[in-house]
Every structure is written in structure tokens, then in C-alpha cells.
N, CA and C atoms of all chains as a GROMACS GRO file, in nm:
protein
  570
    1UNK      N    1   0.679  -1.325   0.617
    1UNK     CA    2   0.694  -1.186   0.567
    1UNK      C    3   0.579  -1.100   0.620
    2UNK      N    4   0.573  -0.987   0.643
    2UNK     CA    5   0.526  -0.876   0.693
    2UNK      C    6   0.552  -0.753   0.564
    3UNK      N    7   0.379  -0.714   0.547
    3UNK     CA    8   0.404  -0.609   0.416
    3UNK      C    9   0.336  -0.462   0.551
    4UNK      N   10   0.401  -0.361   0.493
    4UNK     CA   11   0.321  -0.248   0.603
    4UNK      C   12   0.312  -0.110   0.452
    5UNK      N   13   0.221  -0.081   0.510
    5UNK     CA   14   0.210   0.008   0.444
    5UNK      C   15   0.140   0.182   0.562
    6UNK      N   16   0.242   0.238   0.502
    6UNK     CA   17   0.258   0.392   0.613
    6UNK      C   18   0.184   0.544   0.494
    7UNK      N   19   0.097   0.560   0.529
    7UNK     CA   20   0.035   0.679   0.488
    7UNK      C   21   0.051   0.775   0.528
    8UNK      N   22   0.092   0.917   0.527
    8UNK     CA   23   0.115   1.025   0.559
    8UNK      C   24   0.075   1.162   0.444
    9UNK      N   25   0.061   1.279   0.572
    9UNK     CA   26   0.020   1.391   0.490
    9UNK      C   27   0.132   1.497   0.567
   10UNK      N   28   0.182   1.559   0.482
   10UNK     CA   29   0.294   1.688   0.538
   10UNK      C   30   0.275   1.816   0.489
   11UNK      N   31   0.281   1.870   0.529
   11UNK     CA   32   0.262   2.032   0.514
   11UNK      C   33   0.302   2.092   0.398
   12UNK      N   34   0.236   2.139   0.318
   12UNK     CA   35   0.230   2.136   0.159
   12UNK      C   36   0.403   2.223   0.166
   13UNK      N   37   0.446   2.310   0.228
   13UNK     CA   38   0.595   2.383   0.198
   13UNK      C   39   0.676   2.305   0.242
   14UNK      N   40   0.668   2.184   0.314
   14UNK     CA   41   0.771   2.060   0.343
   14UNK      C   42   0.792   1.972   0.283
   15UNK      N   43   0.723   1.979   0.162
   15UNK     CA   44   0.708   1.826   0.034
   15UNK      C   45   0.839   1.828  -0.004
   16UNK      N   46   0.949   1.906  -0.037
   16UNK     CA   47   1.072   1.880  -0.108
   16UNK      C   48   1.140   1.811   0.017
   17UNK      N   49   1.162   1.869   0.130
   17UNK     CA   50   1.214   1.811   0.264
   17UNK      C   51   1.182   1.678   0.283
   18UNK      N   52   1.076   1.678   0.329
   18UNK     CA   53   1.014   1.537   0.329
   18UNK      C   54   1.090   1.396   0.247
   19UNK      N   55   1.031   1.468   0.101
   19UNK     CA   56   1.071   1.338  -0.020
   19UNK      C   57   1.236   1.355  -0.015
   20UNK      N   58   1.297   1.414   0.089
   20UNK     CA   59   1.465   1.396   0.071
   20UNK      C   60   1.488   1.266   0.196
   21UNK      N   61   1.388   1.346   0.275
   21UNK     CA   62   1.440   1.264   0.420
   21UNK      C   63   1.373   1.114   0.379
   22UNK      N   64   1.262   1.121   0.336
   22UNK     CA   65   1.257   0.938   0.320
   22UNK      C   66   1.268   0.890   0.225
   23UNK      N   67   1.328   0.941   0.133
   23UNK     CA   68   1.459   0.870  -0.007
   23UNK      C   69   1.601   0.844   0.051
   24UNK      N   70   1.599   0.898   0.203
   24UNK     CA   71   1.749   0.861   0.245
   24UNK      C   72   1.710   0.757   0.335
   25UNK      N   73   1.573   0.767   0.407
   25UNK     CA   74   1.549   0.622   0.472
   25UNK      C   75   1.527   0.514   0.376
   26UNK      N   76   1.495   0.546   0.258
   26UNK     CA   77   1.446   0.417   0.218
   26UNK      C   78   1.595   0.345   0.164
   27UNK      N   79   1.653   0.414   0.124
   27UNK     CA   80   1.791   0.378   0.055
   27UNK      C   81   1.886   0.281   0.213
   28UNK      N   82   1.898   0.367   0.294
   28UNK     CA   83   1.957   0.309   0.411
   28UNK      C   84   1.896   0.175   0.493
   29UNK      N   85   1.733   0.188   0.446
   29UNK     CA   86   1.676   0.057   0.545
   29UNK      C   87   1.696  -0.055   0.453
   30UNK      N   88   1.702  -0.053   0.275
   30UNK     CA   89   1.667  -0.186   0.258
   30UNK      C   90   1.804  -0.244   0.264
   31UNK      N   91   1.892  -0.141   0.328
   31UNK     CA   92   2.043  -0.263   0.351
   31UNK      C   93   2.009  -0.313   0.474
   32UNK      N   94   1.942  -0.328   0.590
   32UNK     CA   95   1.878  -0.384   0.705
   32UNK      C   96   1.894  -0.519   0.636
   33UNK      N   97   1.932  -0.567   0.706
   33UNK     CA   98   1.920  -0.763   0.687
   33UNK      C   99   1.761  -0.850   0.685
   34UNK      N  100   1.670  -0.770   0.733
   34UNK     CA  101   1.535  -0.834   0.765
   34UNK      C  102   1.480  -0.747   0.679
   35UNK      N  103   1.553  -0.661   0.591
   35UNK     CA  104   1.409  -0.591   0.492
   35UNK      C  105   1.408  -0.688   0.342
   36UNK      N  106   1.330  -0.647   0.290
   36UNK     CA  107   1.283  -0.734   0.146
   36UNK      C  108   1.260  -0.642   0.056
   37UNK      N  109   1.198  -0.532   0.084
   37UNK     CA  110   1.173  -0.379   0.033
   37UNK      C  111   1.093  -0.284   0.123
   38UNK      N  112   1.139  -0.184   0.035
   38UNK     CA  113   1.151  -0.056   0.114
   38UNK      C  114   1.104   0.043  -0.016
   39UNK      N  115   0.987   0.109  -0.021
   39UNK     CA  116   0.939   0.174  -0.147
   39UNK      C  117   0.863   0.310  -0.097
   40UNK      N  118   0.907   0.453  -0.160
   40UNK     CA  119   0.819   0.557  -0.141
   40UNK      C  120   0.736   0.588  -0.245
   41UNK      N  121   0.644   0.610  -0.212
   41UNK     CA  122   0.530   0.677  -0.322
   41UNK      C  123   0.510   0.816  -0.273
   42UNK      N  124   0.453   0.907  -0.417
   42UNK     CA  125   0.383   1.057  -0.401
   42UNK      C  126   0.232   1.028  -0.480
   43UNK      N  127   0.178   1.026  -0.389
   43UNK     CA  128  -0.014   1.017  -0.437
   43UNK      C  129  -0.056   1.131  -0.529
   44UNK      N  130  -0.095   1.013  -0.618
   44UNK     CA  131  -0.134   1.145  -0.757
   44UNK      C  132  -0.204   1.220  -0.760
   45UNK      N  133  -0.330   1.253  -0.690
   45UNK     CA  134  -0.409   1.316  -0.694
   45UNK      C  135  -0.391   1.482  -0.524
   46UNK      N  136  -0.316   1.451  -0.466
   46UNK     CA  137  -0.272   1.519  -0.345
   46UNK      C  138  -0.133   1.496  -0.320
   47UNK      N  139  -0.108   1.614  -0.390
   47UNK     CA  140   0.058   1.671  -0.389
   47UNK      C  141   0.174   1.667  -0.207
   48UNK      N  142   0.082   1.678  -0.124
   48UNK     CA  143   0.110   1.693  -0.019
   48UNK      C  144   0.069   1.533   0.085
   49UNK      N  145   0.053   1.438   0.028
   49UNK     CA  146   0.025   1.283   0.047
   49UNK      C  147   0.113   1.204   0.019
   50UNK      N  148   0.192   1.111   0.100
   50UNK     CA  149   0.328   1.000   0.060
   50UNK      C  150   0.248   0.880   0.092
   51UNK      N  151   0.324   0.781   0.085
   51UNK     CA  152   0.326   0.648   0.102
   51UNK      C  153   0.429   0.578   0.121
   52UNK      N  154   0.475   0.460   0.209
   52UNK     CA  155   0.575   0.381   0.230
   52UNK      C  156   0.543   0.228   0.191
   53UNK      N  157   0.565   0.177   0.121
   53UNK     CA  158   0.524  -0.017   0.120
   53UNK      C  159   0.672  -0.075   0.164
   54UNK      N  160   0.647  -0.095   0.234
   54UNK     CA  161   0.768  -0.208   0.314
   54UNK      C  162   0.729  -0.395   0.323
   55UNK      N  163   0.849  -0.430   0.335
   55UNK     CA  164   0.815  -0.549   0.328
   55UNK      C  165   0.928  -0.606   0.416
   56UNK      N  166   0.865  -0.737   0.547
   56UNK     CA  167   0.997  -0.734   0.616
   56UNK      C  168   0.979  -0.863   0.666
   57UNK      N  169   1.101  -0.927   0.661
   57UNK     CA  170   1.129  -1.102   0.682
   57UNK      C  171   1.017  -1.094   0.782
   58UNK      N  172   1.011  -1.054   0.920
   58UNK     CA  173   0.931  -1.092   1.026
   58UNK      C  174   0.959  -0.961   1.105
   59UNK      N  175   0.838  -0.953   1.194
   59UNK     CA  176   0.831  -0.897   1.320
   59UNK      C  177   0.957  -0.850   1.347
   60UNK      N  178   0.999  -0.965   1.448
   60UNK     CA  179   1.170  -0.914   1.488
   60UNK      C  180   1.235  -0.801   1.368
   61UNK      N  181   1.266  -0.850   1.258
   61UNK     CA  182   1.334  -0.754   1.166
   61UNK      C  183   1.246  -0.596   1.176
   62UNK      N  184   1.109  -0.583   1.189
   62UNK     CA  185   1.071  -0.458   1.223
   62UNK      C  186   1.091  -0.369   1.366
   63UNK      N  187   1.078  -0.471   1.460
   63UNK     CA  188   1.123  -0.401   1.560
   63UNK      C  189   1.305  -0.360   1.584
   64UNK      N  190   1.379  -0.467   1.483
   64UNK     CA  191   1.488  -0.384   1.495
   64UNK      C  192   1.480  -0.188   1.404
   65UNK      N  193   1.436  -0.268   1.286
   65UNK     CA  194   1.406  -0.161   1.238
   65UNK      C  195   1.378  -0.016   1.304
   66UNK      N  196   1.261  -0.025   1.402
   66UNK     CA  197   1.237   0.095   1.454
   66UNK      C  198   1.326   0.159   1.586
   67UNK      N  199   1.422   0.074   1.617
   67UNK     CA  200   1.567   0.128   1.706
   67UNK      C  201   1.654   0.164   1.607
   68UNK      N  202   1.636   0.163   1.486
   68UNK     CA  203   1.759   0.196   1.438
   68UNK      C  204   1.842   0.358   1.421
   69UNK      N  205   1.927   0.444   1.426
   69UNK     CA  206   1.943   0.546   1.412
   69UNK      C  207   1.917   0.641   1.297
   70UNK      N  208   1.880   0.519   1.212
   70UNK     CA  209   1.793   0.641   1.050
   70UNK      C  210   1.714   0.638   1.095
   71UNK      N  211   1.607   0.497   1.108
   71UNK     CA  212   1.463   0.499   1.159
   71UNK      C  213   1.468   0.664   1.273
   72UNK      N  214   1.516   0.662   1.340
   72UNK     CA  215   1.453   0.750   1.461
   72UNK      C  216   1.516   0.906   1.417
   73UNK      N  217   1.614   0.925   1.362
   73UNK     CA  218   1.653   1.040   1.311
   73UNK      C  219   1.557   1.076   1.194
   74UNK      N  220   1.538   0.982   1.127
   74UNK     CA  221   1.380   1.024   1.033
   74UNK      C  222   1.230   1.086   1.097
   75UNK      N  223   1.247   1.016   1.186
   75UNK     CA  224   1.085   1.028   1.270
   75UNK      C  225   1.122   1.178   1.360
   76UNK      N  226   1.253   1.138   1.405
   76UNK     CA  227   1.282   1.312   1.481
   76UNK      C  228   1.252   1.453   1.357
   77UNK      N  229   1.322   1.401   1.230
   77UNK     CA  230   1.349   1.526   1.156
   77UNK      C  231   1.215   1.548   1.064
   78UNK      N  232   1.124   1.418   1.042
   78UNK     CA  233   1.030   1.468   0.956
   78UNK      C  234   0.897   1.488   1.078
   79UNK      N  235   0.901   1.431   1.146
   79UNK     CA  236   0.762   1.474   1.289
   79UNK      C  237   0.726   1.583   1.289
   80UNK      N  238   0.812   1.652   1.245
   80UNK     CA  239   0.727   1.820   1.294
   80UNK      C  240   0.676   1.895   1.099
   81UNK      N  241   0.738   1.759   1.000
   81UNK     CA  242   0.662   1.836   0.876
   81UNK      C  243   0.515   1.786   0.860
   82UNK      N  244   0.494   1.700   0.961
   82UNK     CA  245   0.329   1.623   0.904
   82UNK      C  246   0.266   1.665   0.964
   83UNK      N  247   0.137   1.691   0.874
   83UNK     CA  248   0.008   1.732   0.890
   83UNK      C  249  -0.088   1.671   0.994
   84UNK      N  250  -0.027   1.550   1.012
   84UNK     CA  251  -0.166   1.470   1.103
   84UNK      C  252  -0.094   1.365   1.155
   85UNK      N  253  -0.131   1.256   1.204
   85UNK     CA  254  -0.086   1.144   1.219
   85UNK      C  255  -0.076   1.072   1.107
   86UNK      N  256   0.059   1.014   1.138
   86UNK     CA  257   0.026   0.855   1.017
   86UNK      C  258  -0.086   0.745   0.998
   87UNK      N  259  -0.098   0.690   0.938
   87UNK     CA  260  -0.171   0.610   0.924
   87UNK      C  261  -0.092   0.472   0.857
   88UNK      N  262  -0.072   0.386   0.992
   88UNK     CA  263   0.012   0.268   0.943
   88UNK      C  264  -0.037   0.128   0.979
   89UNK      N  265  -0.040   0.053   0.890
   89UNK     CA  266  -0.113  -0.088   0.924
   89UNK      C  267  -0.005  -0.202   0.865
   90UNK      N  268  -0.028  -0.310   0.920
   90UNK     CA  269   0.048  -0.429   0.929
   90UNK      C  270  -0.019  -0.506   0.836
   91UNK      N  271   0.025  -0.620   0.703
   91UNK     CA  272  -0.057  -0.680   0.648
   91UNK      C  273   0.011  -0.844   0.642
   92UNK      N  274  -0.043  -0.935   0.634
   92UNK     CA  275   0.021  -1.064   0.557
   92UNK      C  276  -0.014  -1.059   0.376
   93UNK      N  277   0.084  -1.120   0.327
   93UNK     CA  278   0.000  -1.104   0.187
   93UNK      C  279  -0.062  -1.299   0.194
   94UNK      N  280  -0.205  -1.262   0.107
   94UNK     CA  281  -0.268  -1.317   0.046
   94UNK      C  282  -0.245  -1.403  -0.049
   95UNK      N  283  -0.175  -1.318  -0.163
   95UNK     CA  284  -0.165  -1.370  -0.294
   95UNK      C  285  -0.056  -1.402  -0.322
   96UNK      N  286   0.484   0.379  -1.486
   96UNK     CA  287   0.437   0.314  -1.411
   96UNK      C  288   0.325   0.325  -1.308
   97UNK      N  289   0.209   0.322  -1.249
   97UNK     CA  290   0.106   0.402  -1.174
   97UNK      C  291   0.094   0.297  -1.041
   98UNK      N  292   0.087   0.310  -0.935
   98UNK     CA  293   0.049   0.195  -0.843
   98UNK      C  294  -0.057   0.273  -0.753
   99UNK      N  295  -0.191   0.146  -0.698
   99UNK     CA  296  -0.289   0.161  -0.672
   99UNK      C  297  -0.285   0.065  -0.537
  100UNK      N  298  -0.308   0.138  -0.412
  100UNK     CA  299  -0.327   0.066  -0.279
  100UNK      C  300  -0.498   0.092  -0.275
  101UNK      N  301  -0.595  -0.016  -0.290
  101UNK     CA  302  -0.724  -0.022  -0.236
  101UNK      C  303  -0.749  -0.044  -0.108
  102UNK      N  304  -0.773   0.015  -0.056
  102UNK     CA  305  -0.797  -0.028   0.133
  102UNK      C  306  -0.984  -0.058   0.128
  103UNK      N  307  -1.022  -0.187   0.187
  103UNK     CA  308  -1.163  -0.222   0.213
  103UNK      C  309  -1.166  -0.290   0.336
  104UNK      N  310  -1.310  -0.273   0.378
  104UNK     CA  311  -1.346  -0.340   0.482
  104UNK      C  312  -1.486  -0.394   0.479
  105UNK      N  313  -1.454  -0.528   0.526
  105UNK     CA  314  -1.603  -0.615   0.473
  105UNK      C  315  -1.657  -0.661   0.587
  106UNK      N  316  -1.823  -0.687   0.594
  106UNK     CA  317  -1.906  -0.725   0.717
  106UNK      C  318  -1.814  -0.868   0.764
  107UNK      N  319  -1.780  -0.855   0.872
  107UNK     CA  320  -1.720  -1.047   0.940
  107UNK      C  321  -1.751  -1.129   0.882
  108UNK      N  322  -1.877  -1.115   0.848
  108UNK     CA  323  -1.967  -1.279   0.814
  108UNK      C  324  -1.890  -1.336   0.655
  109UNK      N  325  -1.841  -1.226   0.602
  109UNK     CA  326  -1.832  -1.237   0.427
  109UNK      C  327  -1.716  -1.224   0.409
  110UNK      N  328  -1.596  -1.257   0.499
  110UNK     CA  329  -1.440  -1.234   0.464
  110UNK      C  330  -1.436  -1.346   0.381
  111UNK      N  331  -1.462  -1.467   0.472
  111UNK     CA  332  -1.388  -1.583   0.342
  111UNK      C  333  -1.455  -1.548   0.209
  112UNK      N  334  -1.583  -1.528   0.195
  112UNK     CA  335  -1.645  -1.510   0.028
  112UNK      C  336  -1.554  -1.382  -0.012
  113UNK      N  337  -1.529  -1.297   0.043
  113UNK     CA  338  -1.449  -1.157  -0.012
  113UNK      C  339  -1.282  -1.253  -0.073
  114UNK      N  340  -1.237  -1.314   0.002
  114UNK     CA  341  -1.088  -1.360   0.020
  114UNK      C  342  -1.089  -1.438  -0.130
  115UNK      N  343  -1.174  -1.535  -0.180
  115UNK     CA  344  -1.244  -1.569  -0.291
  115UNK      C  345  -1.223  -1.519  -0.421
  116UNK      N  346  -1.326  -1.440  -0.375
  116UNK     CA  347  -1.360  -1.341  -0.497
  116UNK      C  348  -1.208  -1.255  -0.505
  117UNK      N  349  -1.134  -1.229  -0.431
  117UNK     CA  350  -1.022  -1.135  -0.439
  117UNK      C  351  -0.910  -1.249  -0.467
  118UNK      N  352  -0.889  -1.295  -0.462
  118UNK     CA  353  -0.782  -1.407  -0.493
  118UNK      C  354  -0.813  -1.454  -0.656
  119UNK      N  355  -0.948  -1.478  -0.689
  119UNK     CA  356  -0.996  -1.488  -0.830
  119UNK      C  357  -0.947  -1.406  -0.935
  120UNK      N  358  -0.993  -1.267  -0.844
  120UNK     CA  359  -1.007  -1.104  -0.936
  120UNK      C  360  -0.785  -1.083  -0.986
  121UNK      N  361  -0.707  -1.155  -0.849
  121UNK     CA  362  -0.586  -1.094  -0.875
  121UNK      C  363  -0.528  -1.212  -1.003
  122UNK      N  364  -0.549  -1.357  -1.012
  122UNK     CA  365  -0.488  -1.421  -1.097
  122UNK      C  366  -0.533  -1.349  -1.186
  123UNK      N  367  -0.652  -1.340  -1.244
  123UNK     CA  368  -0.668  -1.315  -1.376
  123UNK      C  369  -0.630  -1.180  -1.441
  124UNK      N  370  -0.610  -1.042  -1.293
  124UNK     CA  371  -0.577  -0.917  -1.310
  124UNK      C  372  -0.418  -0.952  -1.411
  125UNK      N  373  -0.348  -1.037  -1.315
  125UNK     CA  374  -0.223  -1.092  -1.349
  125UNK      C  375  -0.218  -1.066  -1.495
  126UNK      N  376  -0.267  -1.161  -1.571
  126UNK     CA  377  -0.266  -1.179  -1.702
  126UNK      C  378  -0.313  -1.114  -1.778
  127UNK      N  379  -0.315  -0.968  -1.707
  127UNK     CA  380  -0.354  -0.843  -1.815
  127UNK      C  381  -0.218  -0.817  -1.890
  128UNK      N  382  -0.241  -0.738  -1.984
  128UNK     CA  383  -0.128  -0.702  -2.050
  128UNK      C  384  -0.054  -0.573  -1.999
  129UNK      N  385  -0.146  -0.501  -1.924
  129UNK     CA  386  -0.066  -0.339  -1.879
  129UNK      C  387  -0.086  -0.398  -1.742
  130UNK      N  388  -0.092  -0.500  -1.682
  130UNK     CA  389  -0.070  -0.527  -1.497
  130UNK      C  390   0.123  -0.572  -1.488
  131UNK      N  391   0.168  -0.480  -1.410
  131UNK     CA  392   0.288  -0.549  -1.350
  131UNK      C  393   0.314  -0.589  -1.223
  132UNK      N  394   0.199  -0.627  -1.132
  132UNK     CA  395   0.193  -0.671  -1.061
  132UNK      C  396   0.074  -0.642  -0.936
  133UNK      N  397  -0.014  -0.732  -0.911
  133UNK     CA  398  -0.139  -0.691  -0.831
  133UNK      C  399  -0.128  -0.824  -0.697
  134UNK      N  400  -0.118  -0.772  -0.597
  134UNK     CA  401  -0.114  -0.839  -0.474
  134UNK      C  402  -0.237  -0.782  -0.366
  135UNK      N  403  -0.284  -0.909  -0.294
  135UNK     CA  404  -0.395  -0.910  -0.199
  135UNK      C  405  -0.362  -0.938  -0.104
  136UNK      N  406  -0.351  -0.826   0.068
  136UNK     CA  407  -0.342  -0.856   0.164
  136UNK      C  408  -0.410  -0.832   0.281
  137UNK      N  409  -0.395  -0.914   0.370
  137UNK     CA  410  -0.470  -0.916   0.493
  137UNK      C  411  -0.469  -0.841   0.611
  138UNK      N  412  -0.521  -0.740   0.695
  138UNK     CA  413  -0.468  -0.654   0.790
  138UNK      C  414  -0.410  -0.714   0.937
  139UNK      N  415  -0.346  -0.713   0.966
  139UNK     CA  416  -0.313  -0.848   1.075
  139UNK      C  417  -0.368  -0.765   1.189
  140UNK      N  418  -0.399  -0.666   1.177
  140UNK     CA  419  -0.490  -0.599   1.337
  140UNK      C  420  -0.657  -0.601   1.338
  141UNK      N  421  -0.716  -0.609   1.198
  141UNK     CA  422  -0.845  -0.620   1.204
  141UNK      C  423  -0.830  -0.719   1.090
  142UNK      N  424  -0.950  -0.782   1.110
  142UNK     CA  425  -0.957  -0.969   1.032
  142UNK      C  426  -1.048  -0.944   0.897
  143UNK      N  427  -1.128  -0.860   0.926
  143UNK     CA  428  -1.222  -0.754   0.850
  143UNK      C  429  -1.162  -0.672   0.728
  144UNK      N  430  -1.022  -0.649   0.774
  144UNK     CA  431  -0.979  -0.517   0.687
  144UNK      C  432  -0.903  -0.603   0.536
  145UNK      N  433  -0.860  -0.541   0.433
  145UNK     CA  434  -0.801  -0.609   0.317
  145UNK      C  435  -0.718  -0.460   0.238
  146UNK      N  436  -0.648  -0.525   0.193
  146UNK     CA  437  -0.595  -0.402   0.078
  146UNK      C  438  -0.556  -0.465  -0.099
  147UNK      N  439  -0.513  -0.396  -0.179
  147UNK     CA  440  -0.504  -0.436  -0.257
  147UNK      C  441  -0.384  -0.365  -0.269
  148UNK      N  442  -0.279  -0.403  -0.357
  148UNK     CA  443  -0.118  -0.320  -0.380
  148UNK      C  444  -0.134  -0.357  -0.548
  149UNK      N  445  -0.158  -0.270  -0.623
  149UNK     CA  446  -0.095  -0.313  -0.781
  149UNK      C  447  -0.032  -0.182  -0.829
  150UNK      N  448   0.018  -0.268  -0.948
  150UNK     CA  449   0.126  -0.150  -1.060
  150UNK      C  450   0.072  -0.171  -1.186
  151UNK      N  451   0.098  -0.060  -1.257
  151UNK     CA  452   0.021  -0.098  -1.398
  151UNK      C  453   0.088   0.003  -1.467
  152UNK      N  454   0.117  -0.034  -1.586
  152UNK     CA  455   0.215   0.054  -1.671
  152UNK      C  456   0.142   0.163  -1.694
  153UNK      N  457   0.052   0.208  -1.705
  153UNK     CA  458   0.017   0.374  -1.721
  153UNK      C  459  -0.155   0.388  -1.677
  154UNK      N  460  -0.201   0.479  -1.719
  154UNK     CA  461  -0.319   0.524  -1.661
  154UNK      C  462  -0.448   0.392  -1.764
  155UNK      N  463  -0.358   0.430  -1.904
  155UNK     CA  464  -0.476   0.300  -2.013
  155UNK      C  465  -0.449   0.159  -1.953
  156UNK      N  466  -0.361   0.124  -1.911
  156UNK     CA  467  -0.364   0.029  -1.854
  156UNK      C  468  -0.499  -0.013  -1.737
  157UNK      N  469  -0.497   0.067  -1.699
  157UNK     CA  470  -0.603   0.061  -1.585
  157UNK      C  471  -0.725   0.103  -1.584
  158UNK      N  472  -0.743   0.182  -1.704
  158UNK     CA  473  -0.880   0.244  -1.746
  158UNK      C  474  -0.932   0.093  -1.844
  159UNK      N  475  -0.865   0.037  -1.894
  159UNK     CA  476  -0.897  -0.104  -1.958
  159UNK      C  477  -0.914  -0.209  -1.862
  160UNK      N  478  -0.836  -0.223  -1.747
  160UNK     CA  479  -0.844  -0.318  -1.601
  160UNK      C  480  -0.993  -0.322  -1.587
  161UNK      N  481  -1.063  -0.138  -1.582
  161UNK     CA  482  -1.163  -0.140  -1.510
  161UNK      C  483  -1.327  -0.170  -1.593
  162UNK      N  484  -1.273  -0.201  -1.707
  162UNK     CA  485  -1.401  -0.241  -1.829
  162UNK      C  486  -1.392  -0.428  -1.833
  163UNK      N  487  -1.290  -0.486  -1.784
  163UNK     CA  488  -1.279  -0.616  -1.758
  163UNK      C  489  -1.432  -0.631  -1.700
  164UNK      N  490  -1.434  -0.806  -1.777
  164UNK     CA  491  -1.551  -0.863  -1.708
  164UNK      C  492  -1.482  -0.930  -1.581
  165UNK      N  493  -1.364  -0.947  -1.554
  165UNK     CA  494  -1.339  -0.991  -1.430
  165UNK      C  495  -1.396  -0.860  -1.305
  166UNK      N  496  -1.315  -0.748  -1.386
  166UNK     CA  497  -1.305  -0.683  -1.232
  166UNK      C  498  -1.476  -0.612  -1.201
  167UNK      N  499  -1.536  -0.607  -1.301
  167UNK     CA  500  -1.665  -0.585  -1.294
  167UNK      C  501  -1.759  -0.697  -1.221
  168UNK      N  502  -1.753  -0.824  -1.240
  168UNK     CA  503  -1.764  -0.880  -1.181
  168UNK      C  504  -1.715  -0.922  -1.022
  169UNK      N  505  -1.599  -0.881  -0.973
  169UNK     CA  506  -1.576  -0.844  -0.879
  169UNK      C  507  -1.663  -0.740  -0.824
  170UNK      N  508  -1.673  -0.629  -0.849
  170UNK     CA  509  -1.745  -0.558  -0.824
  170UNK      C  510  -1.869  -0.559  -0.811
  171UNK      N  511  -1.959  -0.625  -0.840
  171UNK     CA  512  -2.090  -0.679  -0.848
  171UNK      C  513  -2.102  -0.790  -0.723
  172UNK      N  514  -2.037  -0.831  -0.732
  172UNK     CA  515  -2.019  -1.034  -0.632
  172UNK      C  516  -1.991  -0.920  -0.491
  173UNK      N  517  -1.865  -0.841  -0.488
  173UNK     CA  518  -1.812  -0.820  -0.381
  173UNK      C  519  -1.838  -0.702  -0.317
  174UNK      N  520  -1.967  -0.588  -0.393
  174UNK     CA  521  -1.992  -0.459  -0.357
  174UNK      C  522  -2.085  -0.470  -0.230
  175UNK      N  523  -2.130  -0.588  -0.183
  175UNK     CA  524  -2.252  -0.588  -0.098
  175UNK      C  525  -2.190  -0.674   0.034
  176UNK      N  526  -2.020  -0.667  -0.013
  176UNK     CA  527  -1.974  -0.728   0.136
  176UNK      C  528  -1.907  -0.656   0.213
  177UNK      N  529  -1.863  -0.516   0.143
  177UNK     CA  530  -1.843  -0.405   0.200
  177UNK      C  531  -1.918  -0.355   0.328
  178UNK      N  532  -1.836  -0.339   0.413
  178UNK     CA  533  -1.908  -0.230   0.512
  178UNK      C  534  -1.855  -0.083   0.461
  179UNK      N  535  -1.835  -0.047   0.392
  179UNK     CA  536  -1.820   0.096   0.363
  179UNK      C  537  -1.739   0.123   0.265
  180UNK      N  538  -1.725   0.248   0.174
  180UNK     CA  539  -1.681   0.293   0.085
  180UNK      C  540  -1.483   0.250   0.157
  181UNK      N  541  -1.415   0.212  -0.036
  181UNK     CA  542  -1.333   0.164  -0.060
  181UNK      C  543  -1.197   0.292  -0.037
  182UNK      N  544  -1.128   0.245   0.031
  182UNK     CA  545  -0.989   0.359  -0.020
  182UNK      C  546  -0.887   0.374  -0.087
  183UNK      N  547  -0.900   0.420  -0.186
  183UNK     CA  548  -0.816   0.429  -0.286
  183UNK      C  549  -0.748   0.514  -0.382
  184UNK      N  550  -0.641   0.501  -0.364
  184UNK     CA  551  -0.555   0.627  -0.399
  184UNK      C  552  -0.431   0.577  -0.538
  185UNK      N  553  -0.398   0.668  -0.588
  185UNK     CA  554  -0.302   0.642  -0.699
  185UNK      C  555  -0.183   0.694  -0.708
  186UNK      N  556  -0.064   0.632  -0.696
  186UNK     CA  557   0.097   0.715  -0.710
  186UNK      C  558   0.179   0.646  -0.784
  187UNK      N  559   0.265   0.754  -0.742
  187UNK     CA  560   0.378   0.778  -0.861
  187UNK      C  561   0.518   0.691  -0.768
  188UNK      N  562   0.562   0.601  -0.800
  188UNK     CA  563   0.715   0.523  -0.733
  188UNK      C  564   0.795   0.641  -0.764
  189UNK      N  565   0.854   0.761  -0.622
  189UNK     CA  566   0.996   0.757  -0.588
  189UNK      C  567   1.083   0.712  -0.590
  190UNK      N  568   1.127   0.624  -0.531
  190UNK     CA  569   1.214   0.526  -0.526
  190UNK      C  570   1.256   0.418  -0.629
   0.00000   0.00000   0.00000
């Protein structure tokens, strides 16, 4: 298993947009065969701050993931609401 | 429900003692009464890096987590293996 976790900041008048477009990715990826979960967060303290925790059988299942036509229609339609770059890291769990 | 991603990074020399002490700190987090779940993982791009993923039924939940002699003790054992201030943020599950 593969846990990732995706940080992002979007442009404070794109927050309703945003939390539509990746409540429709998250709903559509965890039917992906290699996902385990698929979770959005809104950071409590900065209204304009998300989060993604994913969790995915392996590698392979992520790289299908990122060909997929939500995956990339997400990244096309929300790319131009974020503030900065993402910030995304790969983890094993520990515990 | 509140969930808390800690992002740290510790000097090389002190991962396994960090891995330890963090594997200690999550059983016993476990068996709090407001924890619904606290997981410890590893950054698979830097060997150095760690995060923490928990949920905790509300804010007292976690304002009581942080008067624990466990996690205080964590904090004491594991503040001097840090290479730098901790990241940590608090949200709300979308999804």
C-alpha cells in the first residue's frame, strides 16, 4: 500500500469550485480498482487550504490513476484555481 | 470529527530512535477515548521525513491527547531529533 497525501492552496473566490471538482474526483477514483481510499479535507485554520489522503494498492494502481480521464480533467479544470504549487509526497505506513 | 496531518523531519542519525518513540506514542494514542484513529508514516522520497495522520472526535478530544503523559513525553524524548519546526495543520473531512 501507498498512502499520499496532496496539499494545496486555491484562490480564496475558487473555494466553492474547487471543493466541487475534487468531491467529484474523489467519488469517481475510489471506484478505481487499485484505490483503498480517497479522502478530501478543508484545513481549519485557512479557509483557502485542501488536502487529499489517498491510499493505493501499489505504485502501478497510481500511475494508472494519473492517466485516467477524471484524474486529468481535474488537474485541467482546477490548475488554473491554485495559488501555488501542490505539495505532494508519497508515504509507506508505519503503524 | 477533527483530523491532524503532522509533517516532521529528523537529523539521519535519530530516525530509528524517532520510529520508536513514534510507534510507542501511536499504540497508546490508540487507546484514548476521543482517538479514532492515529497512523505513522514514512516519506518514501526522503528517509528523514515522517508524518503523522489522526482523527479525533472533536477539538477536547485532542486538547486532552495533548496533557497525556505519553504524548508529552514524546515530546520531550523526540523534540531534540527534529531538524526543524513540525507541520501541522487541522481539518474538517469533506468527503
Amino acid at each position: 500500500m501507498i498512502s499520499i497525501i496532496a496539499k494545496c492552496q486555491v484562490k480564496p473566490e475558487t473555494v466553492n469550485e474547487l471543493k466541487k471538482l475534487a468531491l467529484d474526483l474523489v467519488a469517481v477514483s475510489r471506484k478505481e480498482e487499485g484505490n483503498i481510499s480517497y479522502n478530501f479535507y478543508a484545513e481549519i485554520s485557512d479557509s483557502s487550504r485542501f488536502t487529499f489522503i489517498e491510499e493505493w494498492k501499489d505504485q502501478e494502481a497510481i500511475d494508472i490513476h494519473m492517466k485516467t480521464a477524471h484524474f486529468q480533467d481535474f488537474g485541467a479544470k482546477a490548475g488554473p484555481l491554485f495559488a501555488g504549487p501542490l505539495d505532494i509526497a508519497l508515504y509507506n505506513k508505519l503503524s
